[in-house]
N, C-alpha and C positions, 0 to 999 in steps of 0.2 A: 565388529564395527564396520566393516570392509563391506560385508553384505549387507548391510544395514541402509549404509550410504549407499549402495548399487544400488534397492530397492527403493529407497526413497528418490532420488535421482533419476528412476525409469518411473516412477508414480506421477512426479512433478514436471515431466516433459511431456506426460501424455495430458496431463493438466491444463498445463499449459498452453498445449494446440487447443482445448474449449474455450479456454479464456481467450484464445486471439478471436473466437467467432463472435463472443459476448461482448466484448470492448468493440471489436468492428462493429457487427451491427446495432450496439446501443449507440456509437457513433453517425451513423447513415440515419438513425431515427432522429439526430439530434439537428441534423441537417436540413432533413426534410420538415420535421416538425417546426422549424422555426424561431424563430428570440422569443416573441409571443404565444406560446403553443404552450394551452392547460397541463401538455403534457411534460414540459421542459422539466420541470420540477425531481419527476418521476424518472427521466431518463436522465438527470445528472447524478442522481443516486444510484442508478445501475452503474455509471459509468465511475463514480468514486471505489464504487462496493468491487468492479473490476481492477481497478488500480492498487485497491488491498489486496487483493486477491493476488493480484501478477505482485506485488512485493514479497508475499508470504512465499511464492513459489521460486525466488530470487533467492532468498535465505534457505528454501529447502535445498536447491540446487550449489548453494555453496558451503552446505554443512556437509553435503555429499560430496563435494570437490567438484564439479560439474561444471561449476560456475565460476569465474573470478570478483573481486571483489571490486563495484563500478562507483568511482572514489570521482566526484564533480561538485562543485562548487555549491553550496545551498542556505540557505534561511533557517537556521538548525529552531528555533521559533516557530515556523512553520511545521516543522518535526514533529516538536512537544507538541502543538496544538493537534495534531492528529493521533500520537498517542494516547492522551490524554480524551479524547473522543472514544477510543477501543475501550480505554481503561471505563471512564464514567459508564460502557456500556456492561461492564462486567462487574462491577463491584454497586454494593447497596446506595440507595439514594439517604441512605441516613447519614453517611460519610461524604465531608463538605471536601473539595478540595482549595487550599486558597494558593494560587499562584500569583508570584512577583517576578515580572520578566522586563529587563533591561528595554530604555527605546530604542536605543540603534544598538544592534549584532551586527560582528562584521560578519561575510561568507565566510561557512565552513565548509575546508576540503574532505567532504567522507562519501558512504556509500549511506543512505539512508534508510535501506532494510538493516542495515550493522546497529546503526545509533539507538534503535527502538529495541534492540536485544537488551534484555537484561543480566 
């Protein structure tokens, strides 16, 4: 398991240096292109599809030990609604899901690569 974790840990830190080029520069394009720009669209999906990305490589780095676990305050609401995005992307559309979610959650103290583990 030792090697396991080493390997995944030096896979997800090389990963990760692409991911910072991808997030930067979908960033710079978001800049320049503007509030208005046909293109904004287009480059806040890269920039979401980046921020998966650097989560997933959070959790690989802390299944390895790598990483410690980054425990701030958050809209656990916000959480589910982006699991639940992943999920509807993976599972059939013949399967409804029906969710009932409180109006006011208070903050919660976690790391939110953790909360989306199953």
């Amino acid at each position: 398991m030792e090697a396991i974790g080493t390997l995944a840990g030096g896979i997800a830190h090389d990963f990760n240096n692409i991911l910072a080029a991808i997030n930067g520069y979908s960033e710079l394009c978001k800049m320049k292109a503007g509030e208005n720009s046909p293109l904004r669209d287009y480059l806040e999906a890269i920039s979401t599809a980046g921020a998966r990305a650097t989560g997933l490589v959070r959790q690989i780095l802390t299944f390895s030990r790598q990483q410690e676990q980054q425990r701030r305050p958050l809209q656990i609401c916000e959480v589910v609604d982006e699991s639940l995005k992943l999920l509807r992307a993976t599972i059939p559309t013949t399967i409804e899901f029906e969710i009932t979610k409180a109006s006011e959650v208070p903050l919660v103290l976690a790391d939110p690569t953790q909360v989306t583990k199953s």
